[in-house]
N, C-alpha and C positions, 0 to 999 in steps of 0.2 A: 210546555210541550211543543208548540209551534214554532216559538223560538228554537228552542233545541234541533229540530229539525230540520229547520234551516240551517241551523247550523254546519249540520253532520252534510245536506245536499250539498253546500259553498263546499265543504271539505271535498267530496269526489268530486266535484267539478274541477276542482284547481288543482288535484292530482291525474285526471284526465289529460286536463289542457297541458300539463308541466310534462307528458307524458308524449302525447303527439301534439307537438303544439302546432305543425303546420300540415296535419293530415285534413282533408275536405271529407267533410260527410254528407251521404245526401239522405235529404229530409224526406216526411211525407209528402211535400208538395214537390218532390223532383228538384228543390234546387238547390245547391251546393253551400254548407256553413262552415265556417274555417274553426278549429277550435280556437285559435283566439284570441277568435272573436267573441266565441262564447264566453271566454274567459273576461274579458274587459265588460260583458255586460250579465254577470254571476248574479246581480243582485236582480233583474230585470227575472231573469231564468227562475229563480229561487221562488218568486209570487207568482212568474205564470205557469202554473203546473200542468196546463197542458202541453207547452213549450220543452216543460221536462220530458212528459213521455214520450211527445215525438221524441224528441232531440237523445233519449237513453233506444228509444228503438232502430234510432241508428245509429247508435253506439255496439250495440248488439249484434246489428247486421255485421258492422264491421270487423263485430271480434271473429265470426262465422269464416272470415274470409282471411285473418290472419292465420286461425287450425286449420282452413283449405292451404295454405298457403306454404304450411310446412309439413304435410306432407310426403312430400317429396325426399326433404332432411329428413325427417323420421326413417325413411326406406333404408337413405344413406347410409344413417347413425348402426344399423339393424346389421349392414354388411361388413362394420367396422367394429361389433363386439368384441371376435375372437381379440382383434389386436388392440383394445382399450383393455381387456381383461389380463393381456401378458402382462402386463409391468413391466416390460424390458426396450431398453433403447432402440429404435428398428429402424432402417430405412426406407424397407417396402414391403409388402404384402401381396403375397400370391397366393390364390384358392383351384384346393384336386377339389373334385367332387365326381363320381361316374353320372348324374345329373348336368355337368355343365356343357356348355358347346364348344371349350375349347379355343376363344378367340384369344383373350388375354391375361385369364385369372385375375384380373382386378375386382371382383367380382363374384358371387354361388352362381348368378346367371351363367357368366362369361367365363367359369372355371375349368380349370384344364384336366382334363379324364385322367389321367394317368402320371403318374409323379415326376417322373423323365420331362415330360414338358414343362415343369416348375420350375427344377432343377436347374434344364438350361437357360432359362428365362431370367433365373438369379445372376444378379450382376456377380462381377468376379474383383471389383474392384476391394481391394482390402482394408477400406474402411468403410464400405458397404455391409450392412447384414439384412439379409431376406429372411421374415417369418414368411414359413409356408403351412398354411393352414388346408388339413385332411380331414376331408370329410366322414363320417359312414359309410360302410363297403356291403354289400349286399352278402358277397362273396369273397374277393379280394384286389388287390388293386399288384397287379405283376409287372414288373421292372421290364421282364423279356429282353436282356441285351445279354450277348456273350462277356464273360470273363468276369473283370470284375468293374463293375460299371462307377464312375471314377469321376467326382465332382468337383471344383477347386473353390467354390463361391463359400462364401460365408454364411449358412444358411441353420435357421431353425425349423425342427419338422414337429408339429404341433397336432396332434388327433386330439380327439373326444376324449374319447377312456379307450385302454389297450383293446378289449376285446370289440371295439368299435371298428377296426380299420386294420386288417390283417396287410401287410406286406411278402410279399414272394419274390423269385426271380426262377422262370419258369425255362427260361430260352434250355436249349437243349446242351451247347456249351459253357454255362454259366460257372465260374464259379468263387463265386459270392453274392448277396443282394444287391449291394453297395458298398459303393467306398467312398468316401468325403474325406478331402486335404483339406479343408480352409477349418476354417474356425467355427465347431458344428454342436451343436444341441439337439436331442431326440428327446420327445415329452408324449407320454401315452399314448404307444403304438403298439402295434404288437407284429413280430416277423416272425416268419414261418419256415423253415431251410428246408422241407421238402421232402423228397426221395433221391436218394445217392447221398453226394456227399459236398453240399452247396454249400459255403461257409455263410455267415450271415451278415454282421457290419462290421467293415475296416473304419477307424477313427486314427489319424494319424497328426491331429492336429493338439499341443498343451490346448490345455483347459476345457477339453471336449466334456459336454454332459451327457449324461442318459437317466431320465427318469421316469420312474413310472410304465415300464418298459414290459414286455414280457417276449422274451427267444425262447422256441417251440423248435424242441430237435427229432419229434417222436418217431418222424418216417425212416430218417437215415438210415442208409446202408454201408454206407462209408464214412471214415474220420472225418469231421468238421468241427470247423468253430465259432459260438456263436454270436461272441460279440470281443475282436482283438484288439484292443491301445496298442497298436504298430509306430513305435519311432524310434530314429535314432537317439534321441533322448529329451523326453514331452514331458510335461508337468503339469501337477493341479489339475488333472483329469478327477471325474465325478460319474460314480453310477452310483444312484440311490434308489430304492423303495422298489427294485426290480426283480421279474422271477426269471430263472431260466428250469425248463422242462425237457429235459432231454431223452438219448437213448443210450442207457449202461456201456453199451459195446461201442459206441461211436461220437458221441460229442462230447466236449469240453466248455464249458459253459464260459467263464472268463477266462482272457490271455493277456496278463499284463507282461506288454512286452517293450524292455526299455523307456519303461515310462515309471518315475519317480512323483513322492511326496501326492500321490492321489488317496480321496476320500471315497470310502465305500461301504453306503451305508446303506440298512434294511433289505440284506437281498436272502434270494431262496432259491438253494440247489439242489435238482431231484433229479432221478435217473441220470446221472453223465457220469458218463468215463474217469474225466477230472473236474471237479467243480471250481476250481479256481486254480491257474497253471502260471506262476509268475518265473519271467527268461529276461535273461540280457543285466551286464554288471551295471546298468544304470536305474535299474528298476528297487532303488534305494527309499525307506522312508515312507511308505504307502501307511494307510490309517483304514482296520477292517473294522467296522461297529454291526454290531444284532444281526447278525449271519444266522439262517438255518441251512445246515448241511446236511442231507440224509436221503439216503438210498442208492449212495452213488459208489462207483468201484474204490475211487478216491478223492477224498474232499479239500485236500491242502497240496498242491503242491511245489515245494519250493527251491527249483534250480538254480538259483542266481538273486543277486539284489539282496543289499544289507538292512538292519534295524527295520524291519515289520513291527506293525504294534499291531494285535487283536485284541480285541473285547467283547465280551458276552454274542461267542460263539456256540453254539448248540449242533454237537454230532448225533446223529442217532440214524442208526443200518447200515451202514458206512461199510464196504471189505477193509479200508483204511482209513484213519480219519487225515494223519498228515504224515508227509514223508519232504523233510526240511535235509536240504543237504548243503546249507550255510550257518545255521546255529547261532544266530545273534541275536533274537527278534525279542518282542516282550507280549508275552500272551498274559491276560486278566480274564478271570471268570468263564472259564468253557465248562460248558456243561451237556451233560450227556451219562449214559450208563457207564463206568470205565473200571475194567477191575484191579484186582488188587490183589500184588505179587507178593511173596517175601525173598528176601533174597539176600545172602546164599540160599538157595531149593536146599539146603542142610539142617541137623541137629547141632551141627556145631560152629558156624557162625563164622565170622571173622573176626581174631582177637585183634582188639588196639589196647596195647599193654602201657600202663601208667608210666611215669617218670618217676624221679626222687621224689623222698619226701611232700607231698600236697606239691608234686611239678607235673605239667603235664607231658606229658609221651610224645613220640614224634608221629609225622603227618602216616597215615595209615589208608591206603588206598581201600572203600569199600565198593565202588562201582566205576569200571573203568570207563572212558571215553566213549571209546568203539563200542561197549554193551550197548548204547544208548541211539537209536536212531530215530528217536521220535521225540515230543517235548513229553514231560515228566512231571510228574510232582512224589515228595517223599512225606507219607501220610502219616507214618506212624514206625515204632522203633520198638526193639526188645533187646533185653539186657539180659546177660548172664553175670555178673560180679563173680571173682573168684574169693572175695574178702566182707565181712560182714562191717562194712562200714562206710562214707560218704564218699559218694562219686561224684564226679562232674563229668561228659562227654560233651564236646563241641564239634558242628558239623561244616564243611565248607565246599565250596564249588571251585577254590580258586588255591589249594594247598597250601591254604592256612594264611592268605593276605587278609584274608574275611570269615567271618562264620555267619553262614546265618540263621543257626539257632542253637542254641548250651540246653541241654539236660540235666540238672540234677536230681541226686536221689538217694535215700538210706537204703542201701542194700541189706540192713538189718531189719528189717521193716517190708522188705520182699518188694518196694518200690521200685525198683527196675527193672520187673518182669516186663515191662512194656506197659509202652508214654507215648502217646501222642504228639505228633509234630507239631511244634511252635511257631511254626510259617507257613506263608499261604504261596511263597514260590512256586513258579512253574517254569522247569528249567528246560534249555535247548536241548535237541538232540544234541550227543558227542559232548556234553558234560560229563566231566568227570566231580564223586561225588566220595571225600577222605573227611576224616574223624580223626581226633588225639584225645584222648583223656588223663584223670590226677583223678588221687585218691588219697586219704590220711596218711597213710603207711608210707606210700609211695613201693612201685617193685612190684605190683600187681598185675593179674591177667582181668581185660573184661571184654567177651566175646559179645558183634554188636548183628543183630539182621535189621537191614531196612525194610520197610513195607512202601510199596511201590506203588502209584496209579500214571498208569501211561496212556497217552489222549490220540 
C-alpha cells in the first residue's frame, strides 16, 4: 500500500511539474520553489511527507489565484453568448439594450438605447455583416425618424423571443419602421405599425430572412404593409415560422414583390385585408409550405409571377380564400371547410355523345375557362347512360392531349349514377374542364354533371 502510494504521489507530481514547469511557488517558509525543481527531486518529496503538504498547500493557493485570475474572461465570454450561440459567419457585434449607456455597443454595459444607433454604427462595407443583438423592451424600442428610415449595411437583427422586444416607428411623418438595402436577416422580433397607416419592413435585398417574427397591424386606420420583398428582381428571400395579426379593413400581411424562387414556410394570417399579395412578372417560382390562413377578407392573392407551388395550406373564415389571375401554379393538400357544387345547376346535364362502334366521341366542353376563377378540384361525377351497357368517360384539362382520369361503368347495373373522382388534382383558376366517351354500340347519348370543390 505505501509503495502504491508512492506511486500515485510521483504520478501528480510529474503531471504538476510537466504542467507548470517554470511557475514559482511560495512555500510556508516564504520562499520561492520552482516546480522543477520539484520535479528533479520527486523522489526526496515522495518520503518527506511534510514537504508534500507544504508544497500541495501551495499548489492550492495557486490554483486560487489562477479562478481569480479569470475572472475577468468569464465576464467577457458572458457578453459574447448571443454571438457564439448564432452559428453564422459575423464580423461584428453591436448591443440595443434601454439599460445601456450608449457609448459603443460592444458591450450590455456600453449598448446603444435605441436601434438607429446600431444601425449606423454597422459598417457598410459589403463584405462586412453586423449581428445586432436586441435586448428586452419594457415598453418598446421606436425608430422615430420620418419616412422610411433606410439602412445600406449588412446587418442581422437578433432579439430574445418576438414578444420580448416590440419595434415601432412613432415619429409623426413616418411611413414605415424600416427599410434595410444590404443583405439583411430578422430573428425574433416583433413590429408593431401603429395607428394610421405605417407600413412595417421594407427588405430589398435576395436572400433577405425573417424568422420567428411576428407584424402587428391591429391599430390601423389606413392601408399598410407589413412586411414588403421590394425589388427589381431579388431571390431566395425566406420568411419562416412567422405570424402576422392584422386589421381586416387595412393591412396586408405579405407583399412579394418582384422577388422570385423564395421559401415560405410556417406562417399565420389573421385579420388582414390580403394575407399574402404577390406583383411584379418576376416574382416567378416562390415555395408556400404550412400556411394558416383565416379570418382574413382575402387569403391568396395572385396578380403577377409564374409557377407558385403550395402545400398543406389551411383556409378557414376567409370572404375569399384565393383569387389567382395567372393560372399556372401547383397547389397540394389545402384544407379547410370547401363546398360542393354540381354543375350544370340542371336535371339534365351535359351530354358527351359516344363515337362508333366502342370509339370514343369528340372533345365535349363541360366547364369552360372563364367559369373558373379560383383553383378547383372535380370531386366526384354523375352519369346518365342512354343505353344499358359498358361505358367508358375520360376527363381532361387540356382538350384531350391528356386525361387525367377514365371512368368506367355498366350502366346495366345502374353504376353510373355517380363515381367518384379518380384524382387528387387541383386545378388553376381559368381551366377549362371537357370529356369524350365510347360505348359498345357506339351512337349513344351520355349526359355528364360534375361535382365541384372550389378553394
Amino acid at each position: 500500500m505505501e509503495d502504491q502510494m508512492k506511486w500515485i504521489l510521483g504520478a501528480i507530481g510529474g503531471v504538476i511539474a510537466a504542467i507548470i514547469a517554470v511557475t514559482l511557488l511560495p512555500t510556508a517558509s516564504g520562499t520561492a520553489v520552482r516546480l522543477d525543481a520539484l520535479q528533479a527531486t520527486s523522489n526526496a518529496i515522495l518520503v518527506d511527507t511534510t514537504d508534500i503538504e507544504v508544497d500541495t498547500t501551495a499548489i492550492d493557493l495557486r490554483t486560487i489565484i489562477i479562478f481569480e485570475d479569470t475572472t475577468d474572461i468569464q465576464t467577457s465570454q458572458a457578453d459574447d453568448v448571443g454571438p457564439q450561440s448564432f452559428g453564422g459567419a459575423i464580423t461584428a457585434t453591436l448591443r440595443v439594450s434601454p439599460n445601456g449607456d450608449g457609448t459603443d455597443g460592444l458591450t450590455w454595459a456600453t449598448a446603444y438605447q435605441n436601434i438607429p444607433g446600431a444601425l449606423d454604427a454597422a459598417s457598410v462595407d459589403p463584405e462586412d455583416v453586423t449581428l445586432i443583438m436586441i435586448a428586452p423592451h419594457a415598453t418598446f424600442y421606436d425608430i422615430n425618424i420620418t419616412g422610411d428610415p433606410t439602412w445600406a449595411a449588412n446587418v442581422v437583427l437578433w432579439g430574445t423571443e418576438p414578444d420580448f422586444a416590440t419595434i415601432r416607428n412613432n415619429h409623426a411623418t413616418a411611413t414605415s419602421i424600416l427599410k434595410l438595402t444590404g443583405k439583411s436577416a430578422i430573428v425574433r422580433l416583433e413590429f408593431y405599425l401603429g395607428v394610421g397607416s405605417v407600413n412595417g419592413v421594407i427588405l430589398t435585398s435576395s436572400g433577405s430572412v425573417v424568422q420567428s417574427c411576428i407584424f402587428e397591424g391591429t391599430g390601423l386606420t389606413g392601408a399598410a404593409t407589413a412586411l414588403h420583398l421590394d425589388g427589381a428582381d431579388i431571390h431566395h428571400n425566406m420568411v419562416l415560422d412567422t405570424d402576422f395579426h392584422g386589421n381586416v379593413a387595412f393591412m396586408t400581411g405579405l407583399l412579394i414583390d418582384q422577388a422570385g424562387f423564395g421559401t415560405y414556410r410556417g406562417l399565420h394570417f389573421t385579420n388582414a385585408l390580403k394575407a399574402i399579395h404577390i406583383v411584379g412578372a418576376n416574382s416567378d417560382d416562390n415555395d408556400f409550405q404550412v400556411l394558416d390562413i383565416g379570418l382574413n377578407a382575402l387569403g391568396i392573392d395572385i396578380d403577377a409571377g409564374n409557377e407558385q407551388h403550395f402545400k398543406e395550406v389551411r383556409f378557414h373564415g376567409n370572404t375569399r380564400n384565393v383569387d389567382d389571375e395567372v393560372g399556372d401554379h401547383d397547389w397540394d393538400s389545402l384544407i379547410g371547410a370547401f363546398d360542393i357544387e354540381v354543375l350544370p345547376d340542371n336535371l339534365v346535364g351535359t351530354n358527351v355523345p359516344t363515337g362508333g362502334v366502342g370509339a370514343y366521341g369528340g372533345d365535349t366542353e363541360l366547364l369552360s375557362a372563364v367559369s373558373r376563377d379560383n383553383p378547383f378540384s372535380v370531386v366526384g361525377y354523375s352519369f346518365a347512360p342512354a343505353t344499358n351497357e359498358w361505358y367508358q368517360v375520360r376527363f381532361t384539362e387540356d382538350a384531350g392531349a391528356t386525361f387525367f382520369d377514365v371512368v368506367q361503368f355498366d350502366a346495366n347495373k345502374q353504376q353510373g349514377n355517380s363515381a367518384p373522382a379518380g384524382t387528387e388534382h387541383i386545378f388553376n383558376a381559368g381551366t377549362r374542364i371537357s370529356a369524350s366517351s365510347r360505348d359498345i354500340s357506339g351512337g349513344d347519348n351520355c349526359p355528364v354533371w360534375l361535382f365541384i370543390q372550389e378553394y
